[in-house]
N, C-alpha and C positions, 0 to 999 in steps of 0.2 A: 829490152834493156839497151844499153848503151851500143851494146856488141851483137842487137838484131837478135838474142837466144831469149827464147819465152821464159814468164816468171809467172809460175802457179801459185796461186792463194785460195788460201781455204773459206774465205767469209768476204761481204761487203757489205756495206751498209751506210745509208745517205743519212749525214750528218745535219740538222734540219733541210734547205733548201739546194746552198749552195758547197755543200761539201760533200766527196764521194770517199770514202775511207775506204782502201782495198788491202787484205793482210794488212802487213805495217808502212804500208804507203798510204798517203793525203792528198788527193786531185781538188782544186778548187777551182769554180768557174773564174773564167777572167774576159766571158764575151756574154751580153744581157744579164749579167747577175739581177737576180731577184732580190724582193725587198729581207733584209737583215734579219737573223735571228737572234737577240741579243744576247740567248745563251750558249749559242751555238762561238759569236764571235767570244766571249765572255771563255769558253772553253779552250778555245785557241790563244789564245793571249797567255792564259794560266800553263796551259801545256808545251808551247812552244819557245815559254819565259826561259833564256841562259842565265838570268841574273835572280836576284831575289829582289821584291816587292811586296811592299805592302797596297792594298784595296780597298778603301768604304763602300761595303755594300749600299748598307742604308746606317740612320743615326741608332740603330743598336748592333748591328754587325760590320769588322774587319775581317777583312782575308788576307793571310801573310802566307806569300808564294813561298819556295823554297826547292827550287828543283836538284841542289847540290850540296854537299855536307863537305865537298873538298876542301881541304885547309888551302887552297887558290882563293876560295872563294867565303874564308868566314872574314875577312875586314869588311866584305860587301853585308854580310847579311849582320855583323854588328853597328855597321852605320844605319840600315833600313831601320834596325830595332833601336838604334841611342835619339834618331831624329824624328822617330814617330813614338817618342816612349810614352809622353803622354797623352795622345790621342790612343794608344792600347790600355793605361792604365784609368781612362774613361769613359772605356766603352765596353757595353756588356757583355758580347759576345764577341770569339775572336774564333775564325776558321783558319786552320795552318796547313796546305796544301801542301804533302810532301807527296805525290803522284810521281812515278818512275827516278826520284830520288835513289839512287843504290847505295851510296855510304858516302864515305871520307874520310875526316877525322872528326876525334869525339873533340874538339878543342870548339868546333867551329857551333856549335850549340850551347855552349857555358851558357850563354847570355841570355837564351831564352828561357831557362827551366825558374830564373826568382820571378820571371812575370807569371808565370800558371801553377806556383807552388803553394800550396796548403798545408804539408806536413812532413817529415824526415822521410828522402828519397836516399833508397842503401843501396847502390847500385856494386855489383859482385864484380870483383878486380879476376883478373889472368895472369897464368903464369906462362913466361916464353922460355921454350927450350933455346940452352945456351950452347951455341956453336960455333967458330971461327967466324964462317959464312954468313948467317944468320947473326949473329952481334955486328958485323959492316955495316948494318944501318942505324946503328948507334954513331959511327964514325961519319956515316953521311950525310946525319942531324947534326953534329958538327960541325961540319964542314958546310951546311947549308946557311947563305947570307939570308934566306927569310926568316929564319928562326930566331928568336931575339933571345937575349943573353939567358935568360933564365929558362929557355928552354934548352938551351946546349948545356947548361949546367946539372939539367936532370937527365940528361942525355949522357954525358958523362960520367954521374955518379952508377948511372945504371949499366952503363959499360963496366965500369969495375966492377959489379955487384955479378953480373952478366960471366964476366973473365974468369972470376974465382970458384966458379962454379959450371965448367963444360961438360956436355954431356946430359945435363939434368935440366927439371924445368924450375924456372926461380919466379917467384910471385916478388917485383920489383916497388910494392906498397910493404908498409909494417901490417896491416890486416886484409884480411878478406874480403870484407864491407868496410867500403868508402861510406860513411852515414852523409847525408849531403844535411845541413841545415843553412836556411836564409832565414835574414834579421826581423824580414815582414813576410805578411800575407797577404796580398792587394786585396782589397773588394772585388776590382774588375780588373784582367774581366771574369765575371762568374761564371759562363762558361766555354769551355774551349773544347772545339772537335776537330780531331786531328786527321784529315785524310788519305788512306794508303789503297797501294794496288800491290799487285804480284808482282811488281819490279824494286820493289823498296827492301834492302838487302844491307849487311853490314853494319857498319855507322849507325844508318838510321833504324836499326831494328834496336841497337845502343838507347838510342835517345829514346827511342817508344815503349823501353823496358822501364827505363828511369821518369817519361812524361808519366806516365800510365797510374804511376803511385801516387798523382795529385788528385786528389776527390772531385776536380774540376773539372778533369780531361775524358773524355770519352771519344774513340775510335769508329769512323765511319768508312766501310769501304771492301775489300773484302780482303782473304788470308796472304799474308808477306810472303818474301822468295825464303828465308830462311837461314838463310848464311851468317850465321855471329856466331855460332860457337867457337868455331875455330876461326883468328881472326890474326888482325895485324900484316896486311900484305906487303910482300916484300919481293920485287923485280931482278933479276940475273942476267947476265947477258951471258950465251954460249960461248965458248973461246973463238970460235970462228967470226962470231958478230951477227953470225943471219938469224940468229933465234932468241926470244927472250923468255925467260921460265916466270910466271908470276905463282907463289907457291906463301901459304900463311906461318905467322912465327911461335903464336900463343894460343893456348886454350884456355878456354870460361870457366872459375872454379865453385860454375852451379850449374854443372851437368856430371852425372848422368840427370840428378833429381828436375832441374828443369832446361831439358834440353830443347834447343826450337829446329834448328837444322832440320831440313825436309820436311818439317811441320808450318814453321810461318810461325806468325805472331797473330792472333784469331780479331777479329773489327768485334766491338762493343751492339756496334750495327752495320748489319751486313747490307750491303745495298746489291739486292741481285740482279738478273740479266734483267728483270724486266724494267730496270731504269737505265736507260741509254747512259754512256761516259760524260755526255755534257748535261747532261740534268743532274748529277750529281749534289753541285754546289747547291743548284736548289732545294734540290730535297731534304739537304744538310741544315739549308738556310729555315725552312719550315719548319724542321725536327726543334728547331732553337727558338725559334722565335713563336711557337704555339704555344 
């Protein structure tokens, strides 16, 4: 390492030619590289994407990257989705790579769920325990210039709702199930495969509760980290300043009966060890197109 002290890893494995993958570090030649593996480059590009993008595989399949659910980053992935809306709404199949995606906010995925919707998605609302402490991030939606008016509005209301009620947990919806309807059903695309690994956590285990209820959608990849039941994260600073506590605000009010935590969220299709990380897409890409 940096500081001359050895760093032990448990696995390696050569990524086709020119890639040596060691634990969670990536060595790549950079003296006689050998000729290309296009899935190998194809895999790197996807994996090491900070932004979101959209991909033509070929003329019946796109792949819509998505490495982040952070509200930083949903203007970017609703532009990717409003400037390519019709080249998705014409093509048959669509792969949506969320690989090491861990959450965000649920705001930053609105947009995608009326392109892969077939029928009423009822996604189960939270209640968050009201407390001094824990309602300050009601004050610092507020107070945030990214938030736009109508969302300090419900930020607001829910502070009051939040104040009147300390101590306890308050479900900040009039019901339990939010029933989600949209005004169409597209043709295409007809089908969509959604890809996860063990680092897809929060947020997007959110969205993959609510994709999962379209008859279109099917999951490829293997079991999620697990983390949404208890949810809504919310950051502290220590009085001294040297320490920050991150600690969640609200719990799922569809657990115990369907609880995921320490379980994951299960793939439709498992893709097991014996298909390396970067063949993925293809085999995703075949399962679709046979």
């Amino acid at each position: 390492m940096n500081d001359h002290t050895a760093q032990s890893f448990n696995s390696a494995e050569l990524l086709g030619i020119n890639y040596l993958k060691i634990g969670h570090m990536t060595l790549e030649r950079s003296n006689t590289k050998f000729e290309t593996d296009e899935f190998v480059e194809q895999y790197f590009q996807l994996i090491r994407a900070d932004k979101p993008f959209l991909k033509k595989l070929n003329n019946t399949t796109l792949i819509l990257r998505i490495p982040s659910f952070s509200h930083d980053v949903k203007a970017a992935i609703d532009t990717v989705i409003f400037s390519n809306r019709e080249e998705i709404l014409n093509t048959e199949n669509l792969i949506i790579d969320l690989r090491n995606n861990g959450g965000g906010s649920d705001s930053s995925f609105q947009e995608i769920l009326p392109l892969i919707y077939s029928n009423p998605i009822r996604p189960v609302g939270v209640e968050f325990l009201s407390t001094p402490l824990n309602n300050q991030r009601m004050l610092d939606f507020i107070g945030d210039e990214s938030f736009s008016e109508s969302d300090k509005k419900w930020a607001k209301e829910a502070l009051d709702r939040l104040s009147e009620q300390i101590g306890q947990f308050v479900n900040l919806d009039t019901t339990i199930v939010d029933i989600k309807r949209y005004g169409t059903i597209y043709e295409y695309p007809k089908n969509v495969a959604i890809v996860i690994n063990g680092n897809n956590g929060s947020t997007t285990e959110q969205f993959l509760l609510s994709a999962k209820q379209s008859k279109k959608v099917k999951l490829f990849g293997t079991t999620k980290m697990g983390v949404s039941d208890i949810s809504n994260m919310y950051f502290v600073k220590s009085p001294c300043g040297e320490f920050e506590l991150g600690y969640c605000l609200s719990r799922s009010m569809r657990i115990p009966e369907m609880a995921i935590d320490e379980k994951g969220i299960q793939p439709d299709y498992y893709i097991d060890k014996t298909i390396p990380n970067f063949k993925w897409v293809e085999f995703i890409h075949k399962n679709l197109n046979e």
